[in-house]
N, C-alpha and C positions, 0 to 999 in steps of 0.2 A: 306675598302677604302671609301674616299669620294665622292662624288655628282661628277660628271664634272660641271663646270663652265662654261658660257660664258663672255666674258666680252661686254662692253656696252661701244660701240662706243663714246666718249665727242667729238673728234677733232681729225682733220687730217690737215698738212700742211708741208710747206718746212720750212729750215731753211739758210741760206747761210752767210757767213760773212760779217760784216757790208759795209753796201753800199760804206761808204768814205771810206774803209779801201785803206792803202796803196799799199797794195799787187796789182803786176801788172795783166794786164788784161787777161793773158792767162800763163800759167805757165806748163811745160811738165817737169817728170823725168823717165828716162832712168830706166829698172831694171838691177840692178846687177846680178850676177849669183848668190848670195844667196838670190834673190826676186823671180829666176825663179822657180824652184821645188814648190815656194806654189803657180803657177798656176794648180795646181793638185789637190787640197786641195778644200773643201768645206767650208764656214763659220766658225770664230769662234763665239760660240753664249753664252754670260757670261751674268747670272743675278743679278743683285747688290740687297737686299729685306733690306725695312729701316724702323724703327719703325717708324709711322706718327698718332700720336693717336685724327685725325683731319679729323672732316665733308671733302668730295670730294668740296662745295662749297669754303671753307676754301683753299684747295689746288688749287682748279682754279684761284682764287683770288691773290692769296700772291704766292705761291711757284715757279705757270708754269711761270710765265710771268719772273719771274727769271732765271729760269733754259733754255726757248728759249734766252732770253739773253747772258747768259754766254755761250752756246753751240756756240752761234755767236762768245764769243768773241773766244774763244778755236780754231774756226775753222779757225779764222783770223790767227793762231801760226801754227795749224797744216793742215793746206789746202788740203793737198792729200786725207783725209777724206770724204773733201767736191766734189771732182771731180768723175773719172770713170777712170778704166781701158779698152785703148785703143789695139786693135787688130785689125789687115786688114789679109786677104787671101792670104798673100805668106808669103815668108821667110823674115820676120821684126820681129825685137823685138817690143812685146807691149810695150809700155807706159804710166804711170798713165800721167792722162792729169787734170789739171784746168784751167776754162776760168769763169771768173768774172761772177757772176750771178749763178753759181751751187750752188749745196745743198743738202741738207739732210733731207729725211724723216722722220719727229717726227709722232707718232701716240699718243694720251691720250685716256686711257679707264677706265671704272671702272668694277670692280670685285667682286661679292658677294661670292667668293671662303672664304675658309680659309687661313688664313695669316697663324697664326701658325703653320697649319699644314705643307704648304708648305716652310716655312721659316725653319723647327726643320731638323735634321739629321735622324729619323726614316724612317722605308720604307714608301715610297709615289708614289702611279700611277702617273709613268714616261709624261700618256697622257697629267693629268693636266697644267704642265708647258709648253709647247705647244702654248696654248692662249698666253703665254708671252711673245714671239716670235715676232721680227717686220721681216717684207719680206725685202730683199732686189731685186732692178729693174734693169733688163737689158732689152738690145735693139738689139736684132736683134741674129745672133747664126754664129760666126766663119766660122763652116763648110760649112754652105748654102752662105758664101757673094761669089761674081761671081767674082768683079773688085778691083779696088783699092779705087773706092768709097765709097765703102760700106765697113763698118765694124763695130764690135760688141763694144757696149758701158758696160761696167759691173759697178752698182754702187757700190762703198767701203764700207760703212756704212748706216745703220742708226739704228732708236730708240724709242721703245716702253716705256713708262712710263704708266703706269697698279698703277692704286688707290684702294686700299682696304679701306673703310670709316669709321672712328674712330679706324685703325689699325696698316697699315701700307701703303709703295709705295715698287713698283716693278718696277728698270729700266732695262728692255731689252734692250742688244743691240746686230746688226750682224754687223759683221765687215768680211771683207776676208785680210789672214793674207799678200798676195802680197804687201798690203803698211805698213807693217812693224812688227817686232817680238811683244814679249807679253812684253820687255820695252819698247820696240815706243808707244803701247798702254797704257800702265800703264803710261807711261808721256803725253799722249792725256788726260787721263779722270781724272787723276790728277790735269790739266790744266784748267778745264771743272769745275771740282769741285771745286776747289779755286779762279775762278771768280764766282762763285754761290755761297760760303762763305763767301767771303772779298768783291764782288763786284768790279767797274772798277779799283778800286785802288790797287788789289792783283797785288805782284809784280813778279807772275810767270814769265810775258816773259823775265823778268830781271835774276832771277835766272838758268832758263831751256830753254834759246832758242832753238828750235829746230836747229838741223843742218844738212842742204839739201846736201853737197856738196859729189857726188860719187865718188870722188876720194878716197875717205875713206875704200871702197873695192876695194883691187886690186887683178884680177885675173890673179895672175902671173902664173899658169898653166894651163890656155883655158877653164876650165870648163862653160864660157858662151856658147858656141858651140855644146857643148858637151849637154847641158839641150834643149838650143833654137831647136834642132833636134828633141830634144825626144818630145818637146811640141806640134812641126809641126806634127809630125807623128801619133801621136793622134787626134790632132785638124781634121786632115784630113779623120779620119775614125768613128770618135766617136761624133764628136762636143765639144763644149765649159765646161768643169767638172766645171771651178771657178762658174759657172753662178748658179750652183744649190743652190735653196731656200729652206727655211726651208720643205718646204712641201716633198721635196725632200731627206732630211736630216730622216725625224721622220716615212717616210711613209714605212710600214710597220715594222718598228719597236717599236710601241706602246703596240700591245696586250698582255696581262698580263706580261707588263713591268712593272718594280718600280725603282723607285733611293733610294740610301743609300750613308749615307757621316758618313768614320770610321773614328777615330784622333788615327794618333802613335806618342804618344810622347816621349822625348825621353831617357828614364828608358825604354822604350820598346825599341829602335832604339839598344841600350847597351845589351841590353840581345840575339837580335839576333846578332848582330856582334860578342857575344861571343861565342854565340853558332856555328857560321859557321868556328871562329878560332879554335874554337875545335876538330870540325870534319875534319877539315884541319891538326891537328896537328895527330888526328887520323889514316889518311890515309897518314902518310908523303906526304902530298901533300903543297904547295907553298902557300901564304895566298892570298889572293886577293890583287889588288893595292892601291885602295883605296874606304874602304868604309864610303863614307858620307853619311849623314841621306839621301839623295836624291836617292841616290843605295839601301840603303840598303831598303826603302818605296819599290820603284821599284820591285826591287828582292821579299820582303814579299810577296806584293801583285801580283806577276807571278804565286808565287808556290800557294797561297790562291784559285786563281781561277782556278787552275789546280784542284785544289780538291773537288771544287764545283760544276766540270763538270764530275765528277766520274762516277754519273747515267743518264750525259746526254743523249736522244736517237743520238744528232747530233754529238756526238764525241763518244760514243760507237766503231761505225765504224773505228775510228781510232788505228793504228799502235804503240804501245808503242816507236816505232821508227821515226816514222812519228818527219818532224821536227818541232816543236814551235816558234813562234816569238814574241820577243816584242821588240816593237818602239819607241824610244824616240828622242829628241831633246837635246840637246848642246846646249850651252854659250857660245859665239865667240867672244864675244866682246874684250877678253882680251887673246886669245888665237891663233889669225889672224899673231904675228908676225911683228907687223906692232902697232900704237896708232890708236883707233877709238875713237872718243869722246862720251861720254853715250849719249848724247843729239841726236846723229844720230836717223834721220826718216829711216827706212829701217829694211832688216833682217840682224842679225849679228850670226844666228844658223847655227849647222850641224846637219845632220839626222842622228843616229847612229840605229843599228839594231842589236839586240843579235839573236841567234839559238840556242837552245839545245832540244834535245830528249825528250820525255813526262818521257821515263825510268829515264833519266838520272835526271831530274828536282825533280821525285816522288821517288826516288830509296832508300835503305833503307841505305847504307852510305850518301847519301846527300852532299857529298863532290862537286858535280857539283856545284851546282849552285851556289858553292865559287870561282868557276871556270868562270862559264858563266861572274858573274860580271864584270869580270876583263875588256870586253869588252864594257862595260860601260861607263869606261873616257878614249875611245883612243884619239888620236890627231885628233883637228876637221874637219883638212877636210883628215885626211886617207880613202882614198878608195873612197873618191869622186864624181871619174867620174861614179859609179855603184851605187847611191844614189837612181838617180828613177828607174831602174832596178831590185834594190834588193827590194825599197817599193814594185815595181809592183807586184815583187812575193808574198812579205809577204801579200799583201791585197787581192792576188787571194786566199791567203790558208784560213780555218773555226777554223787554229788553230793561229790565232796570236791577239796579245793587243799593243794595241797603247795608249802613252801616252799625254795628252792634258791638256797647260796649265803650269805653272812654283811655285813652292815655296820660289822663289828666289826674285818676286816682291811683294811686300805691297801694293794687293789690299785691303786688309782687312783697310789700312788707307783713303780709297779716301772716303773725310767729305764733304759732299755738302752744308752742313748749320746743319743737323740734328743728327750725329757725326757717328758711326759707322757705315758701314754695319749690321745687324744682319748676314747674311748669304750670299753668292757665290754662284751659282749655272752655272756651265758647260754644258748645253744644246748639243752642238755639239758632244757627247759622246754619243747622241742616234743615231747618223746617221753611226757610227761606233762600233767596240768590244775593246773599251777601256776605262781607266780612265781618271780622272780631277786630279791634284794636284793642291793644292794651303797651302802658309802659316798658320796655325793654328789661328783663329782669338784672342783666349782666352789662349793657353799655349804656350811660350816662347819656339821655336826651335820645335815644334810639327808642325806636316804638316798633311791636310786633304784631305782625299781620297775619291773622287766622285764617281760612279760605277752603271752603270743601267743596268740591268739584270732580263733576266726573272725568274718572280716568283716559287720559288720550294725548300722542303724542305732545302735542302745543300747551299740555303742561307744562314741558320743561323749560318752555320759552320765558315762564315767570322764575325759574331760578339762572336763567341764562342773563336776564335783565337785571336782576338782584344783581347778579354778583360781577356782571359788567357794564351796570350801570348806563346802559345804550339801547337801552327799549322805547325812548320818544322819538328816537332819530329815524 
């Protein structure tokens, strides 16, 4: 492993959208009931790493003064970014709130770390990336306000930008997913990044207006009631979960942690899909319903780290019967019943939740977890109103994985001036036991799988099954 790093403070400041901007002086949106369940949720924290093979003078000079610019103009399109989540001490729906004059916290550092090392796919101490983290600021804590005057301010966003000097840049950012899924964000920093490319003349707000308007989710079976309850009834006993900061997130999950990022592509995606219709055919059993590369990553990578906890001491304890979970998120956008516009600011996801038996997962037919899948694309909002009820369970248990992050958007395309990403990285995977997906940057239809875990021999069993393709056998 390498050195830890510190980085070195350049600048700290706000950012807010342009002072003439049109946008009115105070602006408030309602959440919907697919905004309320990510009040439970902690940050997402995604790190964009870009070759910059240029002195830190050089980038102070030319780059930032760009990039606070266009972050302005971006913020003037997507404003909810630049406000806070509001909350008061009784039964009211929060509300993202903007009032003319908010903003967003840039921080600029520099870093005598290793670029490449942290930019490559190999294992890497999970601590390092850490420094590349911006905080995000709140005001005040839910559970302690008394009256109606007082209540808790949560900021949405903000962003680190970390220089490595004649290497590359690192743009951190935290964002909490309340003001909208991982396409509301992919259209924020796509926004962001094509006024920093094209300058004022980029004709994003022409082509991708956002679109505020909630009528867009309609909760034609009460599930706002149904969330807004479960939220009070935590708030009341726990305090404010959104508010937690990175520090929060990574602390105690550092020590002899590392990240790895595997690629299935998809000659591999084909040979497990055949292999699980096989053993389907084998056990006269039903085939699954549909498996897309996004299932089938899913599924690989369940039974993978099932096997890599074989000597764990923290799962030893467990019951070959004991049940498993893993968590994922839906695409709603086109599945509501109803037209949503892609341009929609907000959440357009369901939570879905698979269970199966460690027997059943590891078992030597293998037929489950052709099985399990199937529970993978139900209809998005079946089962609904048990959404944060069944999360609560699955995150009390030591045996479930969560998935964070989509391969459906093209972050791998957001060009700020300097063209691709080199590398993604999923930060908010350390504050929980789960992966990062995202689209493959370099192979067509491949997806890349994030994973932070502690260090120990049966790691290497996840790059032994990568790259021979023979981990369900």
């Amino acid at each position: 492993m390498v050195r830890l790093s510190k980085p070195k403070l350049l600048e700290k400041c706000q950012v807010s959208p342009p002072p003439n901007s049109s946008a009115a002086p105070k602006r408030s949106l309602p959440l919907t009931f697919l905004d309320i369940p990510w009040l439970f949720f902690s940050p997402s924290l995604p790190l964009f790493f870009y070759d910059f093979p240029f002195p830190t003078s050089h980038f102070t000079s030319t780059a930032l003064p760009n990039l606070k610019h266009s972050l302005s103009l971006a913020l003037q399109q997507f404003y909810p970014f630049a406000g806070a989540l509001l909350a008061r001490p009784h039964l009211e729906k929060p509300e993202l709130l903007y009032t003319q004059g908010d903003s967003v916290s840039l921080t600029v550092a520099e870093s005598d770390g290793d670029f490449e090392y942290l930019s490559s796919n190999s294992q890497r101490d999970a601590v390092e990336f850490h420094t590349l983290v911006p905080e995000l600021a709140s005001t005040g804590s839910i559970a302690h306000c008394s009256n109606e005057a007082r209540a808790a301010n949560i900021s949405l966003l903000s962003v680190q930008i970390t220089v490595f000097p004649n290497c590359g840049i690192c743009i951190g950012i935290a964002y909490h997913h309340v003001v909208g899924d991982e396409r509301t964000f992919n259209n924020f920093i796509k926004a962001w990044a094509s006024f920093s490319r094209l300058g004022d003349s980029s004709n994003i707000a022409v082509q991708s207006a956002p679109y505020y308007d909630r009528t867009a989710i309609v909760d034609a079976l009460g599930f706002e009631d149904i969330f807004l309850k479960e939220w009070w009834k935590r708030i009341s006993s726990r305090g404010v979960l959104l508010g937690a900061n990175k520090n929060a997130i990574v602390n105690g999950h550092s020590k002899n942690m590392i990240r790895a990022t595997f690629l299935i592509d998809l000659a591999q995606m084909e040979s497990i899909k055949n292999w699980i219709i096989e053993l389907c055919n084998k056990g006269n059993e039903s085939h699954p319903v549909h498996l897309s590369p996004y299932v089938l990553t899913c599924a690989f990578t369940w039974v993978c780290l099932l096997k890599t906890q074989e000597n764990d001491n923290n799962y030893s304890k467990c019951c070959d019967e004991d049940p498993n979970y893993f968590g994922f998120i839906a695409g709603g956008i086109t599945r509501l019943g109803h037209p949503v516009p892609a341009t929609y600011v907000g959440n357009c996801v369901g939570f879905g939740r698979s269970v199966a038996s460690r027997k059943a997962l590891l078992g030597a037919n293998g037929v489950a977890i052709g099985n399990t899948i199937k529970k993978l694309d139900k209809a998005i909002l079946g089962g609904a109103e048990k959404w944060i009820s069944e999360w609560e369970e699955m995150f009390g248990s030591e045996l479930h994985v969560m998935v964070l992050g989509s391969p459906k958007v093209d972050l791998y395309e957001t060009d700020f001036g300097w063209g691709r990403p080199g590398k993604i990285e999923e930060i908010g995977i350390d504050g929980v036991t789960g992966i990062s997906l995202s689209e493959s940057r370099d192979m067509s239809g491949g997806i890349e799988v994030g994973l932070h875990k502690k260090l120990s021999p049966k790691w290497k069993t996840l790059h032994k099954i990568q790259t021979q393709n023979n981990g369900l056998r």
